[in-house]
DSSP file (Angstrom, degrees, kcal/mol; ACC not computed):
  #  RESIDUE AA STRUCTURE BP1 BP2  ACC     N-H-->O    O-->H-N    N-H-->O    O-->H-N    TCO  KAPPA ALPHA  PHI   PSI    X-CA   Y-CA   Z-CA
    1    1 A X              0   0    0      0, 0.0     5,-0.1     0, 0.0    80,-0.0   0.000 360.0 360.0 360.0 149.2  -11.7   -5.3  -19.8
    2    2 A X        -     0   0    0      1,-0.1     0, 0.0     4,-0.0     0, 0.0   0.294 360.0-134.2 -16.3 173.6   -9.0   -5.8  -22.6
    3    3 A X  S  > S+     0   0    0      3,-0.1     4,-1.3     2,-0.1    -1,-0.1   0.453 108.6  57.0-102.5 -15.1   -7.1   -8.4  -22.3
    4    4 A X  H  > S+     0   0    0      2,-0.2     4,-0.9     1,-0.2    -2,-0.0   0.483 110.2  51.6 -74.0 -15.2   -4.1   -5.8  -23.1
    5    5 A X  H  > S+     0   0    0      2,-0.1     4,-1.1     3,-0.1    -1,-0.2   0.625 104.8  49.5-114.1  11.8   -5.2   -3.9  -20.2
    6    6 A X  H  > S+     0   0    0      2,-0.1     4,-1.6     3,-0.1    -2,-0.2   0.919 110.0  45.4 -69.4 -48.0   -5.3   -6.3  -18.1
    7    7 A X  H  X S+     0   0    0     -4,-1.3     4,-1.8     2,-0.2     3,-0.2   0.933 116.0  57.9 -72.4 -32.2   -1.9   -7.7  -18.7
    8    8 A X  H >< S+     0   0    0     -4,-0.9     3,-3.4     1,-0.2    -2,-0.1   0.799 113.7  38.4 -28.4 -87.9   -1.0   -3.4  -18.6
    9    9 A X  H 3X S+     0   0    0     -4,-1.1     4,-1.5     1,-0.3     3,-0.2   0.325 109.5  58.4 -15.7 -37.2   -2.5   -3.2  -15.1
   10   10 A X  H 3X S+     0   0    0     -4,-1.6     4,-1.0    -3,-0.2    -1,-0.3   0.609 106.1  51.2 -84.0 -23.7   -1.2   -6.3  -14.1
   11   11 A X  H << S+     0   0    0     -3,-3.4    -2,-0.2    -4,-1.8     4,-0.2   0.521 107.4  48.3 -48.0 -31.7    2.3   -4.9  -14.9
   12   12 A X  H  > S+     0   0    0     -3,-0.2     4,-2.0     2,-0.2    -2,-0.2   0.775 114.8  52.6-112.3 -41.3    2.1   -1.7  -12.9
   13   13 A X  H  X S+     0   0    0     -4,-1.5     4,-3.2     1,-0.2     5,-0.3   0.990 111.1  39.3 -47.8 -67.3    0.7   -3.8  -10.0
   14   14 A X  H  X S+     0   0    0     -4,-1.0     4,-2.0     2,-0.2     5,-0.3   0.714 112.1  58.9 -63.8 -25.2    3.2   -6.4   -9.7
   15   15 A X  H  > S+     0   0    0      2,-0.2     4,-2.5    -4,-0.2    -1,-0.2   0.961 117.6  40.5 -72.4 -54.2    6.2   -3.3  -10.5
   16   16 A X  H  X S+     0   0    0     -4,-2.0     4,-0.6     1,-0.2    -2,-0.2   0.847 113.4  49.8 -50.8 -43.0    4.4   -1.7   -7.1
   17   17 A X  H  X>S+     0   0    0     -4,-3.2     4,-3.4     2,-0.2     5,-0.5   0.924 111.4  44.3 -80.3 -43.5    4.1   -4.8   -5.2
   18   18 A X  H >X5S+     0   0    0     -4,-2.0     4,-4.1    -5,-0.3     3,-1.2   0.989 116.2  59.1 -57.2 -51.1    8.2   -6.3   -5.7
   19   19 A X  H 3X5S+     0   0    0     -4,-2.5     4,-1.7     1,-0.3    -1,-0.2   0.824 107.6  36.6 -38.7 -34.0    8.8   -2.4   -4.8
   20   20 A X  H 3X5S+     0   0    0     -4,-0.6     4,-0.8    -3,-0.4    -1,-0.3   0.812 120.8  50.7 -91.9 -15.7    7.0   -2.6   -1.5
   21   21 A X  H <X>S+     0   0    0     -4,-3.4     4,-2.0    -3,-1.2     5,-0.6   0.943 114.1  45.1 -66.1 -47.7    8.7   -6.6   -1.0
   22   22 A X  H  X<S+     0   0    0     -4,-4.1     4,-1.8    -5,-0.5     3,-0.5   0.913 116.7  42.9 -47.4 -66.6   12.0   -5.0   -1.8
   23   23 A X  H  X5S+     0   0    0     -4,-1.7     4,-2.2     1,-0.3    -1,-0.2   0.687 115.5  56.7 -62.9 -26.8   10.9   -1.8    0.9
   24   24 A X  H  X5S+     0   0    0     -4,-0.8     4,-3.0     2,-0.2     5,-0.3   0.993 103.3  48.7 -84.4 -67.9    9.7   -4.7    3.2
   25   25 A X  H  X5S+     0   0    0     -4,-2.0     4,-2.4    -3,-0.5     5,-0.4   0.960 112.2  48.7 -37.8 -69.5   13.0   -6.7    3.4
   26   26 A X  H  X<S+     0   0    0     -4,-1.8     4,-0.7    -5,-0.6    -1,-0.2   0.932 107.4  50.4 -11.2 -70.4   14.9   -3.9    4.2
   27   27 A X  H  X S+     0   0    0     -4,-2.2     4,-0.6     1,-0.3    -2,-0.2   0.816 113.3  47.5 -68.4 -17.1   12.9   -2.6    6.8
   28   28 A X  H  X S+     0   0    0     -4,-3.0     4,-1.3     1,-0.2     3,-0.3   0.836 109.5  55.5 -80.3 -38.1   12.9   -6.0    8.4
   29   29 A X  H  X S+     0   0    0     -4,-2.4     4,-1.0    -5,-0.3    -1,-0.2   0.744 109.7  48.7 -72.5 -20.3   16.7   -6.2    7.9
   30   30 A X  H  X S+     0   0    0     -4,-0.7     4,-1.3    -5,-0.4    -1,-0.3   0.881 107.5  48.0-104.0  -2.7   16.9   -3.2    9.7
   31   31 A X  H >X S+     0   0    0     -4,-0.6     3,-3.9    -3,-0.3     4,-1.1   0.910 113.4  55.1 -73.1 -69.4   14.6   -3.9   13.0
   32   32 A X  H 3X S+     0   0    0     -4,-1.3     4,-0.6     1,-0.3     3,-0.2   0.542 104.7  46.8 -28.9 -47.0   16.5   -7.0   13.2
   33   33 A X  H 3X S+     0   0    0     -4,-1.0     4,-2.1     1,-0.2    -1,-0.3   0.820 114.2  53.3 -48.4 -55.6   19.9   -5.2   13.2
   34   34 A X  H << S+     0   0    0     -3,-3.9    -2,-0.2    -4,-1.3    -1,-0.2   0.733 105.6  52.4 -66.7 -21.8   18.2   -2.9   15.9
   35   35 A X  H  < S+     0   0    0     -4,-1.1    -1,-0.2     1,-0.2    -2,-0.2   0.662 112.0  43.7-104.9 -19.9   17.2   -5.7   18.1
   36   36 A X  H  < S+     0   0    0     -4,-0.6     2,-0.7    -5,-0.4    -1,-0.2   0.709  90.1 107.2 -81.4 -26.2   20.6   -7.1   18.2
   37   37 A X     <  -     0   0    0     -4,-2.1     2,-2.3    -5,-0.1    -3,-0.0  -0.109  62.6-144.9 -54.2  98.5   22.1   -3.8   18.7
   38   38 A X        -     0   0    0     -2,-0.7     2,-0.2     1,-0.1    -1,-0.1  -0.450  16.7-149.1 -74.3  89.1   23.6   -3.1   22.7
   39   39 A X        -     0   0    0     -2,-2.3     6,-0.1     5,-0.1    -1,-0.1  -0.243   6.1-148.8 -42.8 118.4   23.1    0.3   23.5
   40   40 A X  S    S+     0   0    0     -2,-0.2     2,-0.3     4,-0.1    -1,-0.1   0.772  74.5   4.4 -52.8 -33.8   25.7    2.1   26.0
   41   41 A X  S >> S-     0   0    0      1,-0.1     4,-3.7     0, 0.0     3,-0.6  -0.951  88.7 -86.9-156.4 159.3   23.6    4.6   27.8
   42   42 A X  H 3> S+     0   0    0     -2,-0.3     4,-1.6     1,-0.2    -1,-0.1   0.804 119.3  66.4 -56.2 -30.2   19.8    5.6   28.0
   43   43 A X  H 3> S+     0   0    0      2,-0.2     4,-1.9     1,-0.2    -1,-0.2   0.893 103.7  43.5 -51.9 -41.4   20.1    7.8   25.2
   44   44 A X  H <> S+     0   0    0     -3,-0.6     4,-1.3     1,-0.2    -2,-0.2   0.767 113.9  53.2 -95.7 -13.0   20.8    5.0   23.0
   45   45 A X  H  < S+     0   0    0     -4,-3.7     4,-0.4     2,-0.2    -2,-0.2   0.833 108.7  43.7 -32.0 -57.4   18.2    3.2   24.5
   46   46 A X  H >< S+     0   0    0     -4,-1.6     3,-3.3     2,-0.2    -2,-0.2   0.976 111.5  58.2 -92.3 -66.8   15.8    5.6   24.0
   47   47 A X  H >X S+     0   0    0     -4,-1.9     3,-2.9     1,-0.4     4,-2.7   0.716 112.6  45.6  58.4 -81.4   17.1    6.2   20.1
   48   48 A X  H 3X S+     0   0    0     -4,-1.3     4,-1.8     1,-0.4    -1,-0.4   0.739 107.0  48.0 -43.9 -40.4   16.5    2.6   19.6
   49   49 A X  H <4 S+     0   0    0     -3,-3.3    -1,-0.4    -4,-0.4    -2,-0.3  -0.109 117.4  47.5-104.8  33.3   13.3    2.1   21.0
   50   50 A X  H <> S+     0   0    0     -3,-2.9     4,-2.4     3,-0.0    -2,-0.2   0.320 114.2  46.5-119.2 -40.9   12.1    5.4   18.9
   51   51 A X  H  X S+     0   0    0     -4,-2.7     4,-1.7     2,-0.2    -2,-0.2   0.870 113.3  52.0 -83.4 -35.4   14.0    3.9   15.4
   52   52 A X  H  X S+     0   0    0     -4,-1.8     4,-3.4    -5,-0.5     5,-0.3   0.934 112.8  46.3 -70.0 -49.2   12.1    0.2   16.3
   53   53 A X  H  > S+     0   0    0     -5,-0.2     4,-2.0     2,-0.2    -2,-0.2   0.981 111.3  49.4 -55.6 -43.3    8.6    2.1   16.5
   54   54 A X  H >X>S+     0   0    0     -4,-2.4     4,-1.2     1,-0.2     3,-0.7   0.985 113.1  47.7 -61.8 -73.1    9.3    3.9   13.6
   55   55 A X  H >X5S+     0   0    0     -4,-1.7     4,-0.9    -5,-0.2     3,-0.8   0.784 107.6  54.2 -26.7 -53.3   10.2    0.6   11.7
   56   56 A X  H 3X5S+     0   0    0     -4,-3.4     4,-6.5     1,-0.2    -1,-0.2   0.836 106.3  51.7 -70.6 -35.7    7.6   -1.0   12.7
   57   57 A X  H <<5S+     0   0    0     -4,-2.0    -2,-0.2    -3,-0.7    -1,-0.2   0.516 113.2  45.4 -59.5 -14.2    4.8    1.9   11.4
   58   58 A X  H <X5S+     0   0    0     -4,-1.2     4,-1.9    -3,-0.8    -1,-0.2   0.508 105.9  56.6-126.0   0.1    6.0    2.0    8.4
   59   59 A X  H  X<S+     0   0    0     -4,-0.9     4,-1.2    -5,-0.5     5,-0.3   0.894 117.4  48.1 -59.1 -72.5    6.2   -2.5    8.1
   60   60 A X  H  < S+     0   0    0     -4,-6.5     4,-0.3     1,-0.2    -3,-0.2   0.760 111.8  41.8 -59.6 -19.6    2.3   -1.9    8.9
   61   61 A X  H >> S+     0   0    0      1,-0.2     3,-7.5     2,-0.2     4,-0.6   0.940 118.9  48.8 -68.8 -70.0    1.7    0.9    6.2
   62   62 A X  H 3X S+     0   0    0     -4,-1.9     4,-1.4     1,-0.3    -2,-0.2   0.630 116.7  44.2 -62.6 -12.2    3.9   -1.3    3.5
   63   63 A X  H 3X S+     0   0    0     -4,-1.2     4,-0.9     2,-0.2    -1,-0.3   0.544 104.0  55.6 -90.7  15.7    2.0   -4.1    4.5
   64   64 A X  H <4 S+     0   0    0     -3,-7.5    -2,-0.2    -4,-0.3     4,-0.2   0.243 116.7  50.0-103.5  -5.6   -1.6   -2.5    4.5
   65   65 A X  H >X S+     0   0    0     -4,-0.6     3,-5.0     2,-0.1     4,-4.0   0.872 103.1  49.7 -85.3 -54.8   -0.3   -1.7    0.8
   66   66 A X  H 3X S+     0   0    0     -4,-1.4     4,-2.4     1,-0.4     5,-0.3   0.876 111.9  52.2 -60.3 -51.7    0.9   -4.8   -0.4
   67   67 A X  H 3X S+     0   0    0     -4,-0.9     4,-0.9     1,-0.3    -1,-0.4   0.550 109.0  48.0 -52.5 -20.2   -2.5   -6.2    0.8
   68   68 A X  H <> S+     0   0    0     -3,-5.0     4,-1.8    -4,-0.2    -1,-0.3   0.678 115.4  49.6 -90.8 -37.1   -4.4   -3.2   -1.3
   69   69 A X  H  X S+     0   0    0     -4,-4.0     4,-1.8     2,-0.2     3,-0.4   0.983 111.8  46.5 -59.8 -60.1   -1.9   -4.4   -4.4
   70   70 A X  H  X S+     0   0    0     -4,-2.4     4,-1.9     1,-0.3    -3,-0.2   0.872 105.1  60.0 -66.7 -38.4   -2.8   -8.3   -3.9
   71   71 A X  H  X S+     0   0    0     -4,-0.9     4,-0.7    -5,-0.3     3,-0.3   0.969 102.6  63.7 -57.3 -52.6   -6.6   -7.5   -3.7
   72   72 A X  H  < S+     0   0    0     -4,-1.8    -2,-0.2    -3,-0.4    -1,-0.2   0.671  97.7  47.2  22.9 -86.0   -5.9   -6.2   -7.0
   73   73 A X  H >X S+     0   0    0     -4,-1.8     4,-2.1     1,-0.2     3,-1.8   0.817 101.0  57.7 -85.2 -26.4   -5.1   -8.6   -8.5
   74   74 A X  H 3X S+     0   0    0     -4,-1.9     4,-2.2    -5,-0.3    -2,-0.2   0.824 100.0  58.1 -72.3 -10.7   -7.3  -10.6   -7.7
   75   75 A X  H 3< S+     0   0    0     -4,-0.7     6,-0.7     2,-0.2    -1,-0.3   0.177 107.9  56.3 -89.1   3.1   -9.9   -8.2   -9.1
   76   76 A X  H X4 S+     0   0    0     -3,-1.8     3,-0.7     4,-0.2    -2,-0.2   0.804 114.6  41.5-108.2 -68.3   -7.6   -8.9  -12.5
   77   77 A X  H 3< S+     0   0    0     -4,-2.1    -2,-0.2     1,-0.2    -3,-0.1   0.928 116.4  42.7 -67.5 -77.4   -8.3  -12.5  -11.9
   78   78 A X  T 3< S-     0   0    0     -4,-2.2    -1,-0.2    -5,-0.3    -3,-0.1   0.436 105.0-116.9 -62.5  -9.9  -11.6  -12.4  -11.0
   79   79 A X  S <  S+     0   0    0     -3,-0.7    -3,-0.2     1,-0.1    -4,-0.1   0.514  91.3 101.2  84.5   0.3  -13.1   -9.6  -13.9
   80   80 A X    >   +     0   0    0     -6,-0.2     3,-1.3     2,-0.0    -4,-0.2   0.525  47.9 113.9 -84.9 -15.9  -14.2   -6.9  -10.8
   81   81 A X  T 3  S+     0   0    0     -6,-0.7     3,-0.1     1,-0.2    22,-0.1  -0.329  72.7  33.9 -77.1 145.3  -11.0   -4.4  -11.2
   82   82 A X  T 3  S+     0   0    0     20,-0.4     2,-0.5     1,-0.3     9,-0.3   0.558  90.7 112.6 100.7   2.7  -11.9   -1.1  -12.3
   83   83 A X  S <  S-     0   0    0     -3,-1.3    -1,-0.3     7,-0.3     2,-0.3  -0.948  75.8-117.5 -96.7 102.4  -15.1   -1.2  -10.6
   84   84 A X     >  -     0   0    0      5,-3.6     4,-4.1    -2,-0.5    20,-0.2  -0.436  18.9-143.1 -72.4 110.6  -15.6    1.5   -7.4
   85   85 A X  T  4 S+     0   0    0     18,-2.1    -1,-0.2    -2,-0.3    19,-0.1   0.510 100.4  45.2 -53.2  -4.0  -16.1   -1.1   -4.5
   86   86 A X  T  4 S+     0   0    0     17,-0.4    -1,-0.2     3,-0.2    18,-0.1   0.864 124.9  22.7-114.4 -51.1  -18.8    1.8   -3.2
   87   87 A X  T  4 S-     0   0    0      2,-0.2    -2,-0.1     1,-0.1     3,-0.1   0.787  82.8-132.0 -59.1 -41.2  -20.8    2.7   -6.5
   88   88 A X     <  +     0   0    0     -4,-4.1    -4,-0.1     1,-0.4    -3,-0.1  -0.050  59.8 136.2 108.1 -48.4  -20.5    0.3   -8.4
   89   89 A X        -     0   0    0     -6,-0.2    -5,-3.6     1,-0.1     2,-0.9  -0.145  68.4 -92.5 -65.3 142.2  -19.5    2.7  -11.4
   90   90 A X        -     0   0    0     -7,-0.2    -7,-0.3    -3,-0.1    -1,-0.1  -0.482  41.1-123.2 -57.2  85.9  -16.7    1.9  -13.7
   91   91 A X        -     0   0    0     -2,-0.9     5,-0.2    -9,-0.3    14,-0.1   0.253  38.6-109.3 -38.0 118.4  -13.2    3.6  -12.2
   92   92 A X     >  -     0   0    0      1,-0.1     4,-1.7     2,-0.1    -1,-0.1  -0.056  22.8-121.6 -36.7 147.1  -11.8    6.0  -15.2
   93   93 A X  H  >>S+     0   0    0      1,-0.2     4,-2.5     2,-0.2     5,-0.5   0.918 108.5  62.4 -78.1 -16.4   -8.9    4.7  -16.7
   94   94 A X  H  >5S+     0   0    0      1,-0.3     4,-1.3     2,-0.2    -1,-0.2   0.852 104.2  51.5 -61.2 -31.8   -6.9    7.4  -16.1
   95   95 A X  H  >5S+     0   0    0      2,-0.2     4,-1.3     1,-0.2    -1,-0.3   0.968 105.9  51.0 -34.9 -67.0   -7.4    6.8  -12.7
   96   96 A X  H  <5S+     0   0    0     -4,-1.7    -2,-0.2     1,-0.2    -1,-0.2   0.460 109.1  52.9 -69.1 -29.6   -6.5    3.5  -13.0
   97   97 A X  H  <5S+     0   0    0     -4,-2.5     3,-0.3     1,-0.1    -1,-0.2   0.670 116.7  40.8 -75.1 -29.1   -3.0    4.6  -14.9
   98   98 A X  H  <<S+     0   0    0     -4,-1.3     2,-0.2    -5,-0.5    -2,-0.2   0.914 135.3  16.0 -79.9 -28.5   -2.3    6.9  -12.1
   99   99 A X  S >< S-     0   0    0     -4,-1.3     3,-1.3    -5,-0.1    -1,-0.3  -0.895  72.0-176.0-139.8  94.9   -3.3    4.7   -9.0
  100  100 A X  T 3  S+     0   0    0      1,-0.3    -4,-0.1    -3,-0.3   -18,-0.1   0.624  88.0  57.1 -57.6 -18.6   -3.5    0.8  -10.6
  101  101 A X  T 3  S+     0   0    0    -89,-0.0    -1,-0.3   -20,-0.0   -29,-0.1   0.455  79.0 134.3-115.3  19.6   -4.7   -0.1   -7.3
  102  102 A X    <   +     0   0    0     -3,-1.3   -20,-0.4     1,-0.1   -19,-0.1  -0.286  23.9 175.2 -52.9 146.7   -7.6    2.3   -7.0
  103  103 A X        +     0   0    0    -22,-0.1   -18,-2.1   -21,-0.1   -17,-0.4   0.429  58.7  56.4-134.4   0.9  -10.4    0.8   -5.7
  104  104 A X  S    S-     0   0    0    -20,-0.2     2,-0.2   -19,-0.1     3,-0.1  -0.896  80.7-111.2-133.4 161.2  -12.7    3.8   -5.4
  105  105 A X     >  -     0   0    0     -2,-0.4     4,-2.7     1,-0.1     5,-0.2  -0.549  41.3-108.8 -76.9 162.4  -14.1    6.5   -8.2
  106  106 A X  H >>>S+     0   0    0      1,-0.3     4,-3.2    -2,-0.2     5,-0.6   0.995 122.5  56.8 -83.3 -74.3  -12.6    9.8   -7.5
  107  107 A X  H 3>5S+     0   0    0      1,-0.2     4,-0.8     2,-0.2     5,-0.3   0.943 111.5  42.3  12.8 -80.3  -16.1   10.8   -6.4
  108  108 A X  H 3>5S+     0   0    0      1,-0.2     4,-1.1     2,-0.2    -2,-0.2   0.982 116.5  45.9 -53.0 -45.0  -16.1    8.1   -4.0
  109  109 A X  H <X5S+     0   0    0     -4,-2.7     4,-0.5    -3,-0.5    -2,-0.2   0.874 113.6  51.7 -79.9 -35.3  -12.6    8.8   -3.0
  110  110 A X  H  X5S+     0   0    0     -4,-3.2     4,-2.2     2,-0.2     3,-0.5   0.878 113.3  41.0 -61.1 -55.8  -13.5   12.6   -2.8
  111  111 A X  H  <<S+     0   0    0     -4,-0.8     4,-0.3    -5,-0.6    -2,-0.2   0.934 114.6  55.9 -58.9 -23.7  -16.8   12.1   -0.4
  112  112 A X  H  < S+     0   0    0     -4,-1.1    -1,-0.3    -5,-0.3    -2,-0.2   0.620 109.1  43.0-101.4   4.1  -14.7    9.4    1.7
  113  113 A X  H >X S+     0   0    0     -4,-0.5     4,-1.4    -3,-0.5     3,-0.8   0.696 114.1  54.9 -93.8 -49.7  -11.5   12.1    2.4
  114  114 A X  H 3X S+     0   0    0     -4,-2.2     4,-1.9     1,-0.3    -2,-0.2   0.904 117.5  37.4 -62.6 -24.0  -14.7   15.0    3.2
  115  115 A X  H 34 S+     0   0    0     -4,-0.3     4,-0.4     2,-0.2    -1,-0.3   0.546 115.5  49.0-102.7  -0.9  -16.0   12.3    5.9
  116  116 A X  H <> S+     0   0    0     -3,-0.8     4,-1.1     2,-0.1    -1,-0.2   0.417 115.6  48.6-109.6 -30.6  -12.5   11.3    6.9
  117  117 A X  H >< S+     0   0    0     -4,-1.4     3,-1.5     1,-0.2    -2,-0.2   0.982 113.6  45.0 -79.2 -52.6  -11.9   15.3    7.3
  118  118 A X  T 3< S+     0   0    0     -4,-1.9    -1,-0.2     1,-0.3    -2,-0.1   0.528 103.3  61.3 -91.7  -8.5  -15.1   15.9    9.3
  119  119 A X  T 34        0   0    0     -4,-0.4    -1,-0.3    -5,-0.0    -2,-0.2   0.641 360.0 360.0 -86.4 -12.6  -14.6   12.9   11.7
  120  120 A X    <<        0   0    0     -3,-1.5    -2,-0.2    -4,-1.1    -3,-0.2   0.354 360.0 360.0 151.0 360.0  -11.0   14.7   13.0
């Protein structure tokens, strides 16, 4: 790859990844908040221990991202990005401008959503 689309790509990653640090800090600032917080009655009990689950599902998504971003780069680093980790074949770039962190060919990505549909 380029070396001007690497440094793109490496742009549109790292804009994604501070986004999900930013989204991450946050969310953590706001379990934290929750965990100090003394609820009056079972309602706000139960409120709380619904708003800390939630917070916590969406820490594990934004950090099941950040971990798809950092592999990334490192596939920047290493000369492999743009490459579908199940074929082998080279990821379009248009792909690769729409999703920088794709990691599969739309193909791929199509055949693994039909197998993801038919298991439930």
């Amino acid at each position: 790859m380029e070396k001007r689309k690497i440094k793109y790509f490496s742009r549109q990653i790292l804009i994604k990844r501070n986004g999900i640090l930013t989204k991450l800090i946050g969310l953590e600032k706001d379990f934290h908040a929750l965990q100090h917080n003394h609820p009056k009655d079972w309602a706000e009990v139960t409120n709380d221990a619904w708003e800390r689950e939630t917070i916590t599902q969406k820490i594990d998504a934004e950090k099941k991202n950040l971990r798809i971003l950092n592999s990334s780069l490192r596939k920047l680093i290493d000369g492999s990005y743009g490459v579908c980790a199940c074929c082998g074949e080279r990821i379009p770039e248009a792909r690769l401008k729409a999703l920088p962190f794709a990691n599969l060919c739309i193909k791929c990505k199509i055949e693994e959503e039909h197998w993801a549909m038919q298991a439930g």
